[in-house]
C-alpha positions in Angstrom: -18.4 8.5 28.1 -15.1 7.0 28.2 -12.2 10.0 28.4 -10.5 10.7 25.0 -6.5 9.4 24.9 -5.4 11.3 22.7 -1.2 11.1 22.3 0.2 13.8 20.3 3.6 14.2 19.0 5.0 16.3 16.1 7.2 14.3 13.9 10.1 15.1 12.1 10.3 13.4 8.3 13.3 14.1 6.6 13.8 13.6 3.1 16.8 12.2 1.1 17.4 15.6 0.0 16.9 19.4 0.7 13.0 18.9 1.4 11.2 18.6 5.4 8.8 18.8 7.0 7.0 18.4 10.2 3.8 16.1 10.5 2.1 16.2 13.7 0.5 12.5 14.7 -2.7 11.9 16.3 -2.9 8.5 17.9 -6.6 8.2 19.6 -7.2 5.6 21.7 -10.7 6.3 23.1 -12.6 3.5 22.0 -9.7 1.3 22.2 -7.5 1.6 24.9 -6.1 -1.5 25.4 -3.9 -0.5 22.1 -1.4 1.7 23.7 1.4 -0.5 22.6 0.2 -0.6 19.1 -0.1 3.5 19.3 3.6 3.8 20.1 4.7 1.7 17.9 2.5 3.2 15.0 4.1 6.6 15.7 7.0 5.2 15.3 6.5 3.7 11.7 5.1 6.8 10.6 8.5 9.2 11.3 10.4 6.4 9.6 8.1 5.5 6.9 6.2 8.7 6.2 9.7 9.9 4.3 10.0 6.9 2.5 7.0 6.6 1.3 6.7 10.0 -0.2 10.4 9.2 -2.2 9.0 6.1 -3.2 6.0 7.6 -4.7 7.4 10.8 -5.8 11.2 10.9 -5.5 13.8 12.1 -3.0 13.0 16.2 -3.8 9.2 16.2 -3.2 8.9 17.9 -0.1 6.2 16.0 2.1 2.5 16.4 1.3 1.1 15.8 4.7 1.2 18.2 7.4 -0.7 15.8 10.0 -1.5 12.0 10.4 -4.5 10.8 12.4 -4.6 7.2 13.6 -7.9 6.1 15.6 -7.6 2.7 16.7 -11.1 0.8 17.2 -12.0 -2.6 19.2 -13.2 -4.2 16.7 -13.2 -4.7 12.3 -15.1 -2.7 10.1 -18.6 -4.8 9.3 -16.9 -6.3 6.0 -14.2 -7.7 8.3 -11.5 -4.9 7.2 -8.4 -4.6 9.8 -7.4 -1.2 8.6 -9.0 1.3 6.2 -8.8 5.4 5.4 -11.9 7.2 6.0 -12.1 10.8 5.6 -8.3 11.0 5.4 -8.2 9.4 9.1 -6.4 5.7 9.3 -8.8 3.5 11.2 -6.5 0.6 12.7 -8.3 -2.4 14.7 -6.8 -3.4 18.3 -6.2 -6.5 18.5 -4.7 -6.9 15.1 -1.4 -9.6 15.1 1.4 -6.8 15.2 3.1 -8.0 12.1 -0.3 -7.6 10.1 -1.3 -4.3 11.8 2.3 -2.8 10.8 1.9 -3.9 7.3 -1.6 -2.4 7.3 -0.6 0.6 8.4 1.8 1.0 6.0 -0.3 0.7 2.9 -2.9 3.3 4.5 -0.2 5.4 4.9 0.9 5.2 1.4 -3.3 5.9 0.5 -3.2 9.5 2.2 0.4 10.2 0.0 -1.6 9.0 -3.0 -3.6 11.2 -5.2 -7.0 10.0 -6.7 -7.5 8.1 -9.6 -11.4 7.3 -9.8 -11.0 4.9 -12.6 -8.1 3.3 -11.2 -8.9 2.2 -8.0 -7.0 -1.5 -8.9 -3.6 0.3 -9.0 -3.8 2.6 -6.4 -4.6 -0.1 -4.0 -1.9 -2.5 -6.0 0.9 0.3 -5.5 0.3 0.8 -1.7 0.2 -2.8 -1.2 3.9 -2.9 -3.7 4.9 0.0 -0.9 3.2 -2.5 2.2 4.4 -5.9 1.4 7.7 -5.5 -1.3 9.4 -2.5 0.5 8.1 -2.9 3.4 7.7 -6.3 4.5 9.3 -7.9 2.1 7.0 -10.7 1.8 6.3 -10.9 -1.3 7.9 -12.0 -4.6 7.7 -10.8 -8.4 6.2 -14.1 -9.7 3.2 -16.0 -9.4 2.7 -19.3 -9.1 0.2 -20.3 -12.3 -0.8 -23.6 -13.9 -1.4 -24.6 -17.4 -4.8 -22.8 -17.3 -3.8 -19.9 -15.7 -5.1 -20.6 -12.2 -3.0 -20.1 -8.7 -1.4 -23.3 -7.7 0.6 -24.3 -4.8 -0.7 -21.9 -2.0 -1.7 -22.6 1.3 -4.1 -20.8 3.7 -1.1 -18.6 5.2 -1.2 -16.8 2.0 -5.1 -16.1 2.4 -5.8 -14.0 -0.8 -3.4 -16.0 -3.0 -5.2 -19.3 -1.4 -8.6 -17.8 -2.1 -8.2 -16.8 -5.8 -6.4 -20.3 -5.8 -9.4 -21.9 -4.3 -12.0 -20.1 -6.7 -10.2 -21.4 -9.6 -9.8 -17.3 -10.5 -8.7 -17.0 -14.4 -5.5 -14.9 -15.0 -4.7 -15.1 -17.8 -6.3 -11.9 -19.5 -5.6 -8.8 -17.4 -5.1 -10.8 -14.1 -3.6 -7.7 -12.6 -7.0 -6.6 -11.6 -8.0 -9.6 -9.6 -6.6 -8.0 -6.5 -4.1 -5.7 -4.5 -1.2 -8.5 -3.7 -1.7 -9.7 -7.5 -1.1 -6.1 -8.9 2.0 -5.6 -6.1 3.7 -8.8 -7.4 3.2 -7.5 -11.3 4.7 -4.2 -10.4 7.2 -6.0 -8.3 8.2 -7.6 -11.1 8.2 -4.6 -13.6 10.9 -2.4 -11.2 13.0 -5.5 -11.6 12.9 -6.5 -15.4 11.3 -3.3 -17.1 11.6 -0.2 -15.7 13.1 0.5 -12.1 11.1 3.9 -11.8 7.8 2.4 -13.0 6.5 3.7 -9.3 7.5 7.1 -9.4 6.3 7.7 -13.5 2.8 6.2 -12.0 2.3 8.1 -9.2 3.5 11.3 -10.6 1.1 10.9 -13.4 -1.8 10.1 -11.2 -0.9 13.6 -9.1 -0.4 15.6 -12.3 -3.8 14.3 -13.7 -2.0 13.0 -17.2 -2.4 9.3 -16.4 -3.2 6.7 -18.7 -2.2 2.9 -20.3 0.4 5.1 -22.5 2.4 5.8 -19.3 3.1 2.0 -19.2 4.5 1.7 -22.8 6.3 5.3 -22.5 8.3 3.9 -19.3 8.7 0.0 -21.0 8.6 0.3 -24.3 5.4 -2.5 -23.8 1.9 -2.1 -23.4 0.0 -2.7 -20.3 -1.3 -6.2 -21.1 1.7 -7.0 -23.0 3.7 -6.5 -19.9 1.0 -8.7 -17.9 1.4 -11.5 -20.8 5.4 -11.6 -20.0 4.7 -11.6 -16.8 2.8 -14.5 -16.2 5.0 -16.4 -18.6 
């Protein structure tokens, strides 16, 4: 059996404001060593971003909900081709990954073990941590779509692989498009912080944590209804 790296640090996440706290960070490299680099540089993102996550999500006073972070890194995808994924509350990150993906990736898993569950809303918890992943983070993506006459994705290439592919399969948007996908939902919230209601991420999360979340939140925080807000958007 190959001998466990296991790299250990504790963390210190500081808050914008009078909450800390110390996460300790498990990076384990045993069935992937070759990702050493990727290990450092993960620990890294984690003391930085583990902070602003949890303000994103919950505002600059929420002391932090996670006391420890495991990372294993494996040599190869999951069997459905997934880079990254949360299992058991462990971030499983593949070696190998381009370093640009694998940081964005991380990221959004990140922002899954901040989130609290929402069984019935599966669509925006993965659309918020991929708002958190791509808008904050990597700023790569905008708060419009590109949509034809019939409400189909035009103009993408394959470098934007799941805007190509919902482009490709002539995908209809039209009526609540924002649960065709994580990046679609991300751009729609994108979109809402900038036209609507800046703190639309902080009222969502804090209503999925405190168990009082439904399509009301959207109309208490915009003065518009779910799909109303959706019809705007893709305007």
């Amino acid at each position: 059996m190959p001998r466990i790296a296991a790299v250990k640090a504790a963390l210190l996440l500081t808050l914008a404001g009078p909450a800390s706290a110390v996460v300790s960070v498990d990076t384990d490299l045993s069935r992937a060593p070759q990702a050493k680099a990727l290990a450092s540089r993960a620990q890294q993102l984690v003391a930085e971003w583990g902070p602003r996550v949890n303000t994103l999500l919950y505002g600059p006073r929420r002391g932090a909900t996670l006391e420890r972070v495991r990372i294993v890194f494996e040599p190869a995808a999951r069997e459905d081709g997934a880079l990254s994924y949360v299992r058991e509350g462990v971030i499983h990150l593949t070696a190998g990954t381009a370093p640009a993906q694998a940081e964005t990736l991380l990221i959004h898993d990140l922002t899954h073990l901040y989130q609290h569950d929402l069984p019935e809303g599966k669509w925006l918890l993965e659309g918020i941590a991929d708002y958190v992943s791509h808008v904050q983070f990597a700023k790569d993506l905008g708060p419009r779509l590109r949509l034809d006459a019939d409400g189909h994705l035009s103009g993408y290439s394959a470098s934007q692989p799941f805007f190509y592919w919902l482009q490709e399969n002539r995908v209809d948007l039209r009526q609540r498009g924002y649960l065709a996908g994580n990046e679609v939902t991300a751009s729609f919230l994108h979109w809402i912080v900038l036209n609507k209601d800046k703190d639309i991420i902080r009222r969502l999360a804090s209503a999925i944590r405190d168990d009082k979340y439904s399509e009301a939140v959207w109309a208490e925080a915009s003065g518009e209804s779910l799909d109303r807000l959706w019809q705007q958007f893709i305007q």
